[in-house]
C-alpha positions as CSV (number, residue, x, y, z in Angstrom):
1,X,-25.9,-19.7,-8.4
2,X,-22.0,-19.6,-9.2
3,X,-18.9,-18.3,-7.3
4,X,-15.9,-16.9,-9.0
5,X,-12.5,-17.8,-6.9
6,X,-10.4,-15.3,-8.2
7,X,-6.1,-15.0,-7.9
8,X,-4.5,-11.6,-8.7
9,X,-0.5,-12.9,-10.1
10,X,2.5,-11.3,-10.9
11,X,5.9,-13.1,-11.7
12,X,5.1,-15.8,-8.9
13,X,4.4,-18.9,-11.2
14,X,6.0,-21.3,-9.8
15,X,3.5,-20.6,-6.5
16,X,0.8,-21.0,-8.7
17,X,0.4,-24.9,-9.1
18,X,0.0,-25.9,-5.6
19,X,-2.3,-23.0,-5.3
20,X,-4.2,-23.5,-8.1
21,X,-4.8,-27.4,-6.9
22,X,-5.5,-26.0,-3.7
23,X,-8.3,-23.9,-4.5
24,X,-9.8,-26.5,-7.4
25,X,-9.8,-29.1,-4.0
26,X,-12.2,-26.3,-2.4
27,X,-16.0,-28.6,-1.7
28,X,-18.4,-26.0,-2.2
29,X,-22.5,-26.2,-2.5
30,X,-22.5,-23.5,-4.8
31,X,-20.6,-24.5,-8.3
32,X,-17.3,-22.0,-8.8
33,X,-14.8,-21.3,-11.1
34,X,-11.4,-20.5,-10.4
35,X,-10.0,-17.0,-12.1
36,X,-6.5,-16.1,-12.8
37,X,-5.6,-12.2,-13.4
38,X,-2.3,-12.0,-14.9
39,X,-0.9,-8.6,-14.1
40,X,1.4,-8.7,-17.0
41,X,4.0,-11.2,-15.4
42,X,7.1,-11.7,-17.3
43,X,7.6,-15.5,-16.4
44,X,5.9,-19.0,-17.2
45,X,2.5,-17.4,-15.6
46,X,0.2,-18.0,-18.7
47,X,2.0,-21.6,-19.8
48,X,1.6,-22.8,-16.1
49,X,-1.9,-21.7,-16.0
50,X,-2.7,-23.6,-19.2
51,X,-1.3,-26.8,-18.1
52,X,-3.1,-26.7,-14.5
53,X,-6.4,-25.7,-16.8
54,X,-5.9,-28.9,-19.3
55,X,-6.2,-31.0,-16.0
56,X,-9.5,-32.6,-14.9
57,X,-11.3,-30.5,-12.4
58,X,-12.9,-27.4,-11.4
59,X,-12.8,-24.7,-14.6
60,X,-9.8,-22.3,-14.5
61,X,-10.2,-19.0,-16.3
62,X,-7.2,-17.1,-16.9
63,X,-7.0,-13.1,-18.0
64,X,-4.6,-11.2,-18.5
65,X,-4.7,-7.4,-17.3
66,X,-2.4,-4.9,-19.3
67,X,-2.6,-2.1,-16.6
68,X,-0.1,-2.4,-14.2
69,X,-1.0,-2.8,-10.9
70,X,-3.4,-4.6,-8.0
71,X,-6.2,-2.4,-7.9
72,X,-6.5,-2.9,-11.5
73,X,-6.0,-6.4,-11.6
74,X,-8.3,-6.7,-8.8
75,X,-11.2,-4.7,-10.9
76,X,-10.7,-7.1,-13.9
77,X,-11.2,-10.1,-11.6
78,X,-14.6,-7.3,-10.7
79,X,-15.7,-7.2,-14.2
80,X,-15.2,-10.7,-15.4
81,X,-17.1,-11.8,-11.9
82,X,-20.3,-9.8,-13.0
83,X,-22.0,-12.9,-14.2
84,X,-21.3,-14.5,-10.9
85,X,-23.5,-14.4,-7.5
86,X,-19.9,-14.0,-5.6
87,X,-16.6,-13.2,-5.8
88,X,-13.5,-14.4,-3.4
89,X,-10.5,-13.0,-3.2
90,X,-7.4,-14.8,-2.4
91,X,-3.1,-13.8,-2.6
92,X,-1.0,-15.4,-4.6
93,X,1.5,-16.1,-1.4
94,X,-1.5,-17.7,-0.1
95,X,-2.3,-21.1,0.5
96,X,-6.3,-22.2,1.1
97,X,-7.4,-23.9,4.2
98,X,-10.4,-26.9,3.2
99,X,-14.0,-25.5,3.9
100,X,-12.8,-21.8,3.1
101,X,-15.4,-21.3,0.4
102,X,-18.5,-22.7,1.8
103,X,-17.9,-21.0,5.0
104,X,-17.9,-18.1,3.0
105,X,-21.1,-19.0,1.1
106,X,-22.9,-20.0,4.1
107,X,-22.0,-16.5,5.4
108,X,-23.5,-14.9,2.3
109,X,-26.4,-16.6,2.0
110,X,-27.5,-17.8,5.7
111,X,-26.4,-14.5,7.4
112,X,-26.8,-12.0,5.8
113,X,-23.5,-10.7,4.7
114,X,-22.5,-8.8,1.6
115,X,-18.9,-9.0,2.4
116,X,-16.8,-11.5,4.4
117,X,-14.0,-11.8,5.7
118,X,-11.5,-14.6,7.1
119,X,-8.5,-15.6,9.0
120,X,-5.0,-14.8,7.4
121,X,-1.7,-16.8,9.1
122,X,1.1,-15.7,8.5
123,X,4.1,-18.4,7.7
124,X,7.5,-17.3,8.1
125,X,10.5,-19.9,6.8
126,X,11.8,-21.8,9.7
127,X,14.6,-20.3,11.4
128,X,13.9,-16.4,9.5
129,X,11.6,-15.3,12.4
130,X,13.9,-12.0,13.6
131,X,14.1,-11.4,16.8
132,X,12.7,-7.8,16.6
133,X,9.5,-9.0,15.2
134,X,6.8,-9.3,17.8
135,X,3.4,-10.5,17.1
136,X,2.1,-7.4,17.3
137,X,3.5,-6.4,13.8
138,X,2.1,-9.5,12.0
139,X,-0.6,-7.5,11.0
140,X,1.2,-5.6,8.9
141,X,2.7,-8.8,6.9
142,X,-1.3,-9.0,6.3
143,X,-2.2,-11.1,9.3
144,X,-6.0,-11.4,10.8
145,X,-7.5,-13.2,13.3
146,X,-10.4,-12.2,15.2
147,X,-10.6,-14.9,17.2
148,X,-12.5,-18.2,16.7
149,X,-16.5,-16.6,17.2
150,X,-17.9,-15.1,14.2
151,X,-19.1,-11.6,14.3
152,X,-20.0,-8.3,12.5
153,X,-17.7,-6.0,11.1
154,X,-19.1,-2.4,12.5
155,X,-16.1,-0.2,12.7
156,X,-12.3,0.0,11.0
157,X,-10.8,-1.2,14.2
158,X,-11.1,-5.0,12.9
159,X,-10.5,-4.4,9.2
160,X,-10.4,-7.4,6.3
161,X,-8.4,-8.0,3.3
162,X,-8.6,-9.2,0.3
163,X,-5.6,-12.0,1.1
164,X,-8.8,-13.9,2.1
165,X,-12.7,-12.1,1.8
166,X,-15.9,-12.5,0.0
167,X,-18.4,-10.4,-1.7
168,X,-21.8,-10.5,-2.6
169,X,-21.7,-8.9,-6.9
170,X,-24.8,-7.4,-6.5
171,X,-22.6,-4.7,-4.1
172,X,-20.8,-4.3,-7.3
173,X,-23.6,-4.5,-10.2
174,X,-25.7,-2.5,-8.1
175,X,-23.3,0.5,-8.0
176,X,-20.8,1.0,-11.2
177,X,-18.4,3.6,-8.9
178,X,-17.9,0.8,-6.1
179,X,-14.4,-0.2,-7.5
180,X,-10.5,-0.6,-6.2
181,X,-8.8,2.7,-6.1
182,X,-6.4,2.9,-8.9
183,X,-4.7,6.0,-7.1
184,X,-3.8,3.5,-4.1
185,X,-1.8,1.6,-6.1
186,X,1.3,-0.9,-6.0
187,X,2.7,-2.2,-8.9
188,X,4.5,-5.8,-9.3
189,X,6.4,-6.4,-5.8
190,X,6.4,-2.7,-4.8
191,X,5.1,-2.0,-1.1
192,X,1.9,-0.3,0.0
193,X,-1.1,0.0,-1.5
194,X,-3.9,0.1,0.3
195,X,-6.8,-0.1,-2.0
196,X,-8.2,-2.9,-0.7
197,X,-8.8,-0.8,3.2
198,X,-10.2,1.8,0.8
199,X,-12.6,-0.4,-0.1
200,X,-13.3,-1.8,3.4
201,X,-13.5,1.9,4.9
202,X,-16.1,2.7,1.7
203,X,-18.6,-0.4,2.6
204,X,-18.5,0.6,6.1
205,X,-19.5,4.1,5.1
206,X,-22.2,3.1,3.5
207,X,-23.5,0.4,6.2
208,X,-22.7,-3.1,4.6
209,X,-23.1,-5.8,6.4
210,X,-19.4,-7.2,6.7
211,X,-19.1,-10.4,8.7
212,X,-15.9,-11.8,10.1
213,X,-15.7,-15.7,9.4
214,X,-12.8,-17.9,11.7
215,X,-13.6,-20.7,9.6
216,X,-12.6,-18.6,6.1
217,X,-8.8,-19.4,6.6
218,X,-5.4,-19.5,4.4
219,X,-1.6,-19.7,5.0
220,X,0.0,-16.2,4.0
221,X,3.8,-17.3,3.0
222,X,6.1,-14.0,3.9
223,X,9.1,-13.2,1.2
224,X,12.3,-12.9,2.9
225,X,12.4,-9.5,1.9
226,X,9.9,-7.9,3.7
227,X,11.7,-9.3,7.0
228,X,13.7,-6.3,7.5
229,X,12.8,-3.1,9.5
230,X,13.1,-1.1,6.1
231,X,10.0,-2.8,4.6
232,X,8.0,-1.8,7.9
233,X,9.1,2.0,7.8
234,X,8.6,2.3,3.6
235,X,5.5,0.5,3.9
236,X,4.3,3.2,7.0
237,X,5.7,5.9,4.9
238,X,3.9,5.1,1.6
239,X,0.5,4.5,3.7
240,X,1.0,8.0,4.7
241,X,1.9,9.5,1.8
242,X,-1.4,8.0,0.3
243,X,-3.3,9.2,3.2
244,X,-1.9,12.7,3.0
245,X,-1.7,13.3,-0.3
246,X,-5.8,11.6,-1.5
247,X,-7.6,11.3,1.9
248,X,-7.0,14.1,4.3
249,X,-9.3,16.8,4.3
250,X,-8.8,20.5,3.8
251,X,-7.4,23.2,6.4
252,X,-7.9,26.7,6.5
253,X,-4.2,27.0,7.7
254,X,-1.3,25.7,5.9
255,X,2.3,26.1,5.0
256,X,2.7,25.0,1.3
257,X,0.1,22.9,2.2
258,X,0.6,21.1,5.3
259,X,-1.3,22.1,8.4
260,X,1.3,23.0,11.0
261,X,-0.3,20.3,13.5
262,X,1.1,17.7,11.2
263,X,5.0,19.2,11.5
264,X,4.5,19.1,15.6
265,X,3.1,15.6,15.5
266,X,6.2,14.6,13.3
267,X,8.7,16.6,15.8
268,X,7.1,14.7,18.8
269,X,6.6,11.1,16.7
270,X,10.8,11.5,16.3
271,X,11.7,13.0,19.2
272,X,10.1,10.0,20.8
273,X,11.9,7.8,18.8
274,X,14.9,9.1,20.0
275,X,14.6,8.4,23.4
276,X,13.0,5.0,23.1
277,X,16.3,4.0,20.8
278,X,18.6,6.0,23.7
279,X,16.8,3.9,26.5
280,X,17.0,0.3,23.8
281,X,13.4,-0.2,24.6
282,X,11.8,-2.7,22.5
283,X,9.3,-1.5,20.8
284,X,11.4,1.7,19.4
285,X,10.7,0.2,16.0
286,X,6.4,0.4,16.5
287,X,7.4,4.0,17.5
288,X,9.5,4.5,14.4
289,X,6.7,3.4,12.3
290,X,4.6,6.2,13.5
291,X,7.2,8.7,13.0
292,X,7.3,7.5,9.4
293,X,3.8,7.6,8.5
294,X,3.7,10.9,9.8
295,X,6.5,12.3,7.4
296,X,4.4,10.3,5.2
297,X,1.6,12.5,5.5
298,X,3.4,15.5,5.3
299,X,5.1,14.7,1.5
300,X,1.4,13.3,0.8
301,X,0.7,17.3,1.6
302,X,2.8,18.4,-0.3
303,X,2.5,16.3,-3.3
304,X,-1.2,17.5,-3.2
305,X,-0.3,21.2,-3.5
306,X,1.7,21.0,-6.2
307,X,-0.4,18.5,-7.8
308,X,-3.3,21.6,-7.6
309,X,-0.9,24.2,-8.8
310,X,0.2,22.4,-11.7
311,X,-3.6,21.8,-12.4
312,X,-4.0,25.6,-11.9
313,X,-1.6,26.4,-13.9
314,X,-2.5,23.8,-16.8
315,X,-4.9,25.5,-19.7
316,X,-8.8,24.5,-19.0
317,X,-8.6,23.4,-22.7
318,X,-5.3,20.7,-21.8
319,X,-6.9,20.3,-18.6
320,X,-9.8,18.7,-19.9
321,X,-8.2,17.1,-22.6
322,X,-5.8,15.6,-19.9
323,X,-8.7,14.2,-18.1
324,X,-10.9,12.8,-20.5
């Protein structure tokens, strides 16, 4: 048997080292190799690769992927995995707790799982915590915990990332479509992109036995930058613009588009808003979020018509050429 440990990268090399020695340290019955997709940083990522590489230890493998972009990155570290039994996932903000990968292998191989996933704590600098951000919006900087009792995964309501989750490859050999949605995509340090739920919501279509793991665990260190009420309304926004514009199903009733349903929820998402900011009640910005992913869904809308009428409107000829 072998495990592939695999790190998508971009521009964070100097995170890499500590990382790198972190998940070489990992004890492990099955034998693994660690894998590094370079997204096509621009820094020291390749140099400071090498040098952790030429160290004694568990084999590093580094890639480089020329499409920009996680979901791409993350079906490189797919293909390169094939020859493996399993692949985890980690972030490279992300620091490994010990025992993370043979709690994952026990999961895969004792239980029954195909996919598993862990804990993800978020760390926040000292002293940067704001004062608006209540625990309940850690999820949203990527945290999970499910508690300390493992369990399985039936429904979306307790979802799993790849910031810390394993798979079973034969999920992937099996079936050549099962890959990262490059049309939920997030390039470099951009925000949102949501291929990794698309892949979670398409094994729970198709009935995979996804376990939740408490002793699968790693540190998830938060950028200053996303602490800022912007990040949380872009990032709601984006998700449903993506939603809107790929997921949503058809209506025999539009405008342009967008089903008139969506432009009431919107009014009522704001107009609530308005009244939680009037009456300073804490959690205006949670209701804010929703009033941005609804907008979110209505661009998504109308993105998607004219996305069809330009199609329409495109030769069948150029069309197919376009496609190919």
């Amino acid at each position: 048997m072998k495990l592939t440990f695999a790190v998508c990268t971009y521009n964070r090399s100097q995170r890499l080292p500590p990382l790198l020695e972190r998940m070489r340290a990992q004890q492990c019955s099955v034998p693994f190799e660690v894998l590094v997709v370079d997204n096509n940083s621009t820094d020291d990522t390749r140099a400071v690769v090498a040098r952790v590489a030429a160290t004694p230890g568990t084999p590093v493998r580094y890639v480089r992927e020329g499409q920009q972009g996680i979901p791409h990155a993350r079906n490189r570290a797919l293909a390169e995995a094939m020859g493996s039994d399993f692949l985890v996932f980690i972030d490279d903000d992300e620091l490994p707790h010990p025992g993370l990968l043979e709690a994952a292998v026990q999961a895969l191989t004792r239980e029954g799982a195909r996919c598993v996933g862990g804990k993800v704590k978020v760390r926040i600098p000292d002293g940067l915590r704001p004062k608006w951000l209540a625990d309940n919006l850690l999820g949203f900087l990527a945290e999970v915990d499910y508690g300390h009792k493992a369990f399985w995964i039936k429904d979306s309501s307790t979802p799993v990332w790849t910031a810390n989750i394993a798979y079973d490859m034969r999920l992937f050999r099996d079936d050549p479509q099962l890959r990262f949605d490059p049309r939920f995509n997030r390039r470099g340090h951009g925000v949102g992109g949501g291929s990794d739920a698309v892949m979670f919501q398409a094994l729970l279509e198709r009935g995979t036995p996804i376990r939740y793991c408490p002793d699968m665990v790693v540190d998830h260190y938060v950028e200053t930058w996303r602490l800022h009420r912007r990040y949380f309304l872009k990032l709601h926004f984006t998700s449903g613009r993506k939603y809107g514009q790929f997921q949503m199903g058809e209506y025999p009733r539009t405008v342009f588009g967008i089903p008139p349903f969506l432009i009431v929820q919107a009014l009522r998402q704001w107009l609530k808003t308005v009244l939680k900011l009037i009456r300073r009640e804490p959690d205006v910005l949670r209701q804010a979020m929703n009033g941005t992913y609804a907008l979110g869904l209505i661009w998504g809308r109308i993105l998607r018509q004219l996305e069809r009428g330009s199609s329409e409107a495109t030769p069948s000829g150029l069309k197919e050429a376009r496609y190919r």
